[in-house]
PAZAPA-4460 file (N, C-alpha, C; in steps of 0.05 Angstrom, whole numbers, plus 32768, in hexadecimal, padded with zeros to 4 digits):
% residues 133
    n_x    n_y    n_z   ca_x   ca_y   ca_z    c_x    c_y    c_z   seq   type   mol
   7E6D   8086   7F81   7E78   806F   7F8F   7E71   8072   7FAC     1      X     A
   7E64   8061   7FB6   7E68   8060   7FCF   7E76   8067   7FE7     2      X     A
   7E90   8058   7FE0   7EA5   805C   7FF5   7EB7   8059   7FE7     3      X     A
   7ED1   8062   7FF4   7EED   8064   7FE4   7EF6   8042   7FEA     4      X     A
   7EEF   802B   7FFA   7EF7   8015   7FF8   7EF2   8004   7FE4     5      X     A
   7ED5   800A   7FE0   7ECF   8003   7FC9   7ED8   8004   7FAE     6      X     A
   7EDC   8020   7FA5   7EFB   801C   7F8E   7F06   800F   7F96     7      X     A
   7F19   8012   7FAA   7F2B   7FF6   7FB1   7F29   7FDE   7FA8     8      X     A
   7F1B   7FDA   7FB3   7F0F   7FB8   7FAA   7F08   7FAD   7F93     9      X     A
   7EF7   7FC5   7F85   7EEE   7FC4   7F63   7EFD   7FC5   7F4D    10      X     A
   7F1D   7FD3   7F5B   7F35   7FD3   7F52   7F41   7FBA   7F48    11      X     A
   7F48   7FAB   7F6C   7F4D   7F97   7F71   7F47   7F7E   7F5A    12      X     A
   7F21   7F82   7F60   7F18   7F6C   7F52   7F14   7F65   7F30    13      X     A
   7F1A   7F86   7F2B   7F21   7F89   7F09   7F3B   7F83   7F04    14      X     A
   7F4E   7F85   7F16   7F6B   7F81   7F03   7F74   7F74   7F0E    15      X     A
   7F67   7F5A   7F1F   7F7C   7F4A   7F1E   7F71   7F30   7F16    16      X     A
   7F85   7F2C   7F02   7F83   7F17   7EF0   7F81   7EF4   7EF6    17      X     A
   7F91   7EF7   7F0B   7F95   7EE2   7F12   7F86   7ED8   7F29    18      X     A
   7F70   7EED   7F2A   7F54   7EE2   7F45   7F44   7ED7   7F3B    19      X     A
   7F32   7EC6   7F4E   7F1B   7EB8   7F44   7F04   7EC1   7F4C    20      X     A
   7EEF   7EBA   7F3D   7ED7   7EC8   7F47   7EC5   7EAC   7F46    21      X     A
   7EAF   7EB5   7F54   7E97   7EA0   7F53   7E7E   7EA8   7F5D    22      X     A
   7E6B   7EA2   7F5A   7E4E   7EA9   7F63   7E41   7E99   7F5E    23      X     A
   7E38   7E8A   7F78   7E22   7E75   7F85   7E0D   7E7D   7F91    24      X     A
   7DF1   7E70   7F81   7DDA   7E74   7F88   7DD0   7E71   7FA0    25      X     A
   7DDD   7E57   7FAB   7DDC   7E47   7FCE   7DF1   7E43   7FD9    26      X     A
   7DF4   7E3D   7FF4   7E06   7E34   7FFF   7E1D   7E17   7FEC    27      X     A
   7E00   7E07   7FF2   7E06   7DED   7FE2   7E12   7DE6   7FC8    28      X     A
   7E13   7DFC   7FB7   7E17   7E04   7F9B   7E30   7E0B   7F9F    29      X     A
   7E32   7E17   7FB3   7E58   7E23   7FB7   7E68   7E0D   7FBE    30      X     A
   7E5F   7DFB   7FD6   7E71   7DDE   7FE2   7E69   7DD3   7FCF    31      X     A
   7E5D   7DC6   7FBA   7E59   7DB4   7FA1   7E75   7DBF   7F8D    32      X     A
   7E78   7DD6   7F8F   7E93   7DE0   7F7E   7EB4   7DE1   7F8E    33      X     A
   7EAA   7DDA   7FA8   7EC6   7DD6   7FB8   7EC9   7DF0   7FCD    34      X     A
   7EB2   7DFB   7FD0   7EAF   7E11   7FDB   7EBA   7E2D   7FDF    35      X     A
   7EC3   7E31   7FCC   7ED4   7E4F   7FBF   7EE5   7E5D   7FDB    36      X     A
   7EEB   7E40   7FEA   7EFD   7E55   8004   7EE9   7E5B   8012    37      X     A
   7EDF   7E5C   8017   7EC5   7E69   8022   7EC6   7E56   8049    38      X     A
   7EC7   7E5E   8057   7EC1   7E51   807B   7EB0   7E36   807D    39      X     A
   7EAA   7E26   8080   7E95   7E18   8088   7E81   7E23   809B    40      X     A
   7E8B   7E3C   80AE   7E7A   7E47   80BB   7E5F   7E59   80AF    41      X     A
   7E64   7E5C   8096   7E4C   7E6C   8081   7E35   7E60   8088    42      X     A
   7E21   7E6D   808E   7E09   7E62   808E   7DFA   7E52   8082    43      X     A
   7DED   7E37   8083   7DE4   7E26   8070   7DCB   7E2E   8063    44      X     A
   7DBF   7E4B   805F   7DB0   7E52   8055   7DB7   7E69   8042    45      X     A
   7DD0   7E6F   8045   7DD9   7E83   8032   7DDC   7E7D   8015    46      X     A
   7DD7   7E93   800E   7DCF   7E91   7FEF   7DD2   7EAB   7FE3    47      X     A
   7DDA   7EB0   7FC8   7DDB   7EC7   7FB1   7DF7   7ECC   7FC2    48      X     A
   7E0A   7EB2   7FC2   7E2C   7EBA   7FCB   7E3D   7EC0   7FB7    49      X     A
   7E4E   7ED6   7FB6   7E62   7EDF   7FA8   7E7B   7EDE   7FB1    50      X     A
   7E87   7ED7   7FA6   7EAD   7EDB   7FAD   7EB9   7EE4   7F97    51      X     A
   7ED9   7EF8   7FA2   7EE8   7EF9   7F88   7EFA   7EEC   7FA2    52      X     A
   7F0D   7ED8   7F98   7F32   7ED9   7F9D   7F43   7EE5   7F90    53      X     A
   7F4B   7EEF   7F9F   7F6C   7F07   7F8F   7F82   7EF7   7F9D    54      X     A
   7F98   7EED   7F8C   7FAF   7EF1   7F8C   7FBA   7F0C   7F9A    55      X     A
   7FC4   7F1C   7F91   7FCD   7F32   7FA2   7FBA   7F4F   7F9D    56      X     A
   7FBC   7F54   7FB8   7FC6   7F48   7FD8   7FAE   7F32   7FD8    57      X     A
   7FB6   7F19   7FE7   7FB2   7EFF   7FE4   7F95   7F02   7FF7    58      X     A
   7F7D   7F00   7FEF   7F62   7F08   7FFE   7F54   7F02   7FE7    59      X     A
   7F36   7F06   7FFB   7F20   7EFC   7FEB   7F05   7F16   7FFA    60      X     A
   7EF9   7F0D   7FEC   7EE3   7F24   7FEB   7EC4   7F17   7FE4    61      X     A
   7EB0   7F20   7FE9   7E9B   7F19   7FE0   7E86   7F23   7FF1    62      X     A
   7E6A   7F16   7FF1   7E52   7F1B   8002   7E40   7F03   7FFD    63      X     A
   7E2A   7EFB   800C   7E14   7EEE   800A   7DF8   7EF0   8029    64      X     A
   7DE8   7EF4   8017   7DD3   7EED   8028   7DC3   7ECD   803A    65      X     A
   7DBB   7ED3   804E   7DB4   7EB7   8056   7D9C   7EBF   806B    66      X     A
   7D8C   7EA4   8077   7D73   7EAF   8083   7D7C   7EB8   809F    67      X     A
   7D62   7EC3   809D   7D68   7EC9   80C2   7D66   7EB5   80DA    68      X     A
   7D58   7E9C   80CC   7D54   7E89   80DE   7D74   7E7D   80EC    69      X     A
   7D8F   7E7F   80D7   7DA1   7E7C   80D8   7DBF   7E91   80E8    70      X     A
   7DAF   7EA6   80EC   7DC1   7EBF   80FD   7DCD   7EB6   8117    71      X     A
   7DBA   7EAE   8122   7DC5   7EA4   8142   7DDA   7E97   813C    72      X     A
   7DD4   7E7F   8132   7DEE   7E6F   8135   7E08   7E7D   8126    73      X     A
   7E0E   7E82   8109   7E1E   7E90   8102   7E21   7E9E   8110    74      X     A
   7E1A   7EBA   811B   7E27   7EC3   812C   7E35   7EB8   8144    75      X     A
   7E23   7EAD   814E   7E3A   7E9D   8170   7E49   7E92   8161    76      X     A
   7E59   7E83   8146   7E6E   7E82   8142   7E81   7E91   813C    77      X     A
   7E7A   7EAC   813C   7E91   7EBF   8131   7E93   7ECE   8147    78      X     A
   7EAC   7EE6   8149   7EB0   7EF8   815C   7EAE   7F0F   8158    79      X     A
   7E9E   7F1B   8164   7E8F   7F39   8163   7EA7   7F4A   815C    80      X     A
   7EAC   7F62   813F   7EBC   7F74   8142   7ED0   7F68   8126    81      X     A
   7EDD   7F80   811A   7EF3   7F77   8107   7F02   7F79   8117    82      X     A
   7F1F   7F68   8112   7F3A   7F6D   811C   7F48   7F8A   810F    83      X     A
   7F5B   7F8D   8125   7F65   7FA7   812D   7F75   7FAE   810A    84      X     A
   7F7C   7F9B   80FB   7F8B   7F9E   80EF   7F82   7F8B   80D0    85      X     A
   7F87   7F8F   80B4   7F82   7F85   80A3   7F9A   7F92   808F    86      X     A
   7F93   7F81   8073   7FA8   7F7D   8062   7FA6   7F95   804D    87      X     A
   7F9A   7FA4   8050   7F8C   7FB3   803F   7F91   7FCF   8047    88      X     A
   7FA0   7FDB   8039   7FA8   7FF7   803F   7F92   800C   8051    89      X     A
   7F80   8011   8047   7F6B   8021   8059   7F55   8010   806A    90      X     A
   7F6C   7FFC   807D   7F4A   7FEC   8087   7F39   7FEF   80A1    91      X     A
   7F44   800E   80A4   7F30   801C   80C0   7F1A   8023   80AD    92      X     A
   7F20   8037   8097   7F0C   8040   8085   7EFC   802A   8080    93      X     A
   7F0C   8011   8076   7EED   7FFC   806E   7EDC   7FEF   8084    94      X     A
   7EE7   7FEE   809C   7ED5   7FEC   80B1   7EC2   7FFD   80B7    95      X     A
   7ED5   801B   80C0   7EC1   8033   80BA   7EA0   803A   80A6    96      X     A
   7EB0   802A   808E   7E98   8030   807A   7E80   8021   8081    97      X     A
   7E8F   8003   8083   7E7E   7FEC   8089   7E6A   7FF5   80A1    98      X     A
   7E74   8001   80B6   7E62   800B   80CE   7E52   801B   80C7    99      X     A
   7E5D   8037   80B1   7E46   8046   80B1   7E28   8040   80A3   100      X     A
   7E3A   8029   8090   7E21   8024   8086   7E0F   8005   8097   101      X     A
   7E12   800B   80A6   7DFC   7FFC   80B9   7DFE   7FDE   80C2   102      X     A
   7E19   7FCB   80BB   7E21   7FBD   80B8   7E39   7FBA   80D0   103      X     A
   7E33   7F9C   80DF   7E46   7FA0   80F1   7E60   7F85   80E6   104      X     A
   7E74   7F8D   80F5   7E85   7F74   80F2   7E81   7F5C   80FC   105      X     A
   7E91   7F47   80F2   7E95   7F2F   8107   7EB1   7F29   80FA   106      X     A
   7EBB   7F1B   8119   7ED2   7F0A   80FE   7ED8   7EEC   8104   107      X     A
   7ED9   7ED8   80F1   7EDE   7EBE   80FC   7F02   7EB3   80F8   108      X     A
   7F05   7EA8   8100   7F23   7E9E   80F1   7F26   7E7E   80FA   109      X     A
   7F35   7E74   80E3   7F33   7E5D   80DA   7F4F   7E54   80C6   110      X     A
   7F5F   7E42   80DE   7F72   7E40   80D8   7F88   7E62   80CD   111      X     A
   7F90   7E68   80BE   7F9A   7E80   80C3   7F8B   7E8E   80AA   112      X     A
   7F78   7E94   80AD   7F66   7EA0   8097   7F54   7EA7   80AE   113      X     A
   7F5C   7ECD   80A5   7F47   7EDC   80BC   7F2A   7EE5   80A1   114      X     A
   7F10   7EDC   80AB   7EFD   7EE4   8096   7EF7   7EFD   80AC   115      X     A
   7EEA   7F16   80A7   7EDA   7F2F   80A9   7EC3   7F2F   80A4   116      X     A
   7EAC   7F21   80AB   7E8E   7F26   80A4   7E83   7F48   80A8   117      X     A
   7E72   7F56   8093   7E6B   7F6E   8096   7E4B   7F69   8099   118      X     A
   7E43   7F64   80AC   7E29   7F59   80A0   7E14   7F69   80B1   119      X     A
   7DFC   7F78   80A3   7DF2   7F89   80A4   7DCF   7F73   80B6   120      X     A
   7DCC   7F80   80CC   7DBA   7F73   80E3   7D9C   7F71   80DA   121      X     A
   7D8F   7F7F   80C8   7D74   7F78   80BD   7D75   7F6E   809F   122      X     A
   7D86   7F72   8094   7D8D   7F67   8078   7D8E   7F40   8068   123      X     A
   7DA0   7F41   808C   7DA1   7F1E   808A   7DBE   7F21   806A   124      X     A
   7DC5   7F2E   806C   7DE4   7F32   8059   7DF6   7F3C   8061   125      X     A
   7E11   7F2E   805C   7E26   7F2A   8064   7E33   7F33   8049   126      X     A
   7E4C   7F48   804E   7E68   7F4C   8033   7E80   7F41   8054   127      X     A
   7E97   7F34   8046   7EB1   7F29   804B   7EC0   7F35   803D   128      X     A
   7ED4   7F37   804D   7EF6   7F2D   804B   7F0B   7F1A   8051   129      X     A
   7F17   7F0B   804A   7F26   7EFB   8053   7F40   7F01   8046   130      X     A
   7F55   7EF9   805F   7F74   7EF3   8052   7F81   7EE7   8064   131      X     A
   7F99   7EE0   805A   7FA8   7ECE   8071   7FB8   7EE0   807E   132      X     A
   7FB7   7ED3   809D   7FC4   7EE2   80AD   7FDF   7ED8   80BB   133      X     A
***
């Protein structure tokens, strides 16, 4: 295993019953379905997007890739850095992890839904968190 957050989450996303999952090929394929929660700030080139929603603790999770032509702007909409604090029992360690493995933060927030972008600088891929704050 990777990292110990990752159980976490694989935990998470196996037992709880009452989450939803989805996986969209495009952007457009995700807002055509009502857009799985997902920001409007996502890049309009993103694509191979995943989400789970969990019920408890009430968050969402996922990743997707998008082009590079589209970085600039996504980024100047978000703010450099995770917040000091998350819902998630070990979430210095998941920042931690997220850094070591080469991936920086951002975070946007939107209405009271803080998202966490992990998104790794030559990759052009992005993993999230979101929950309400």
């Amino acid at each position: 295993m990777k990292s110990p957050w990752l159980l976490v989450l694989l935990v998470l996303f196996v037992s709880d019953p009452g989450g939803v999952r989805g996986h969209y090929d495009t952007r457009a394929a995700l807002m055509a379905d009502g857009g799985g929660g997902l920001p409007a700030v996502l890049p309009g080139s993103a694509h191979d997007i995943s989400i789970a929603n969990h019920l408890k603790p009430e968050a969402a999770e996922g990743d997707f890739g998008f082009s590079d032509t589209d970085a600039g702007a996504f980024f100047g909409r978000l703010t450099l850095g995770a917040p000091a604090q998350g819902p998630f029992d070990d979430w210095e360690g998941i920042v931690r992890e997220h850094r070591a493995s080469g991936r920086v933060a951002w975070t946007y927030r939107e209405r009271n839904i803080v998202w966490t972008f992990f998104c790794h600088p030559v990759r052009d891929r992005c993993d999230f968190l979101a929950w309400s704050d």
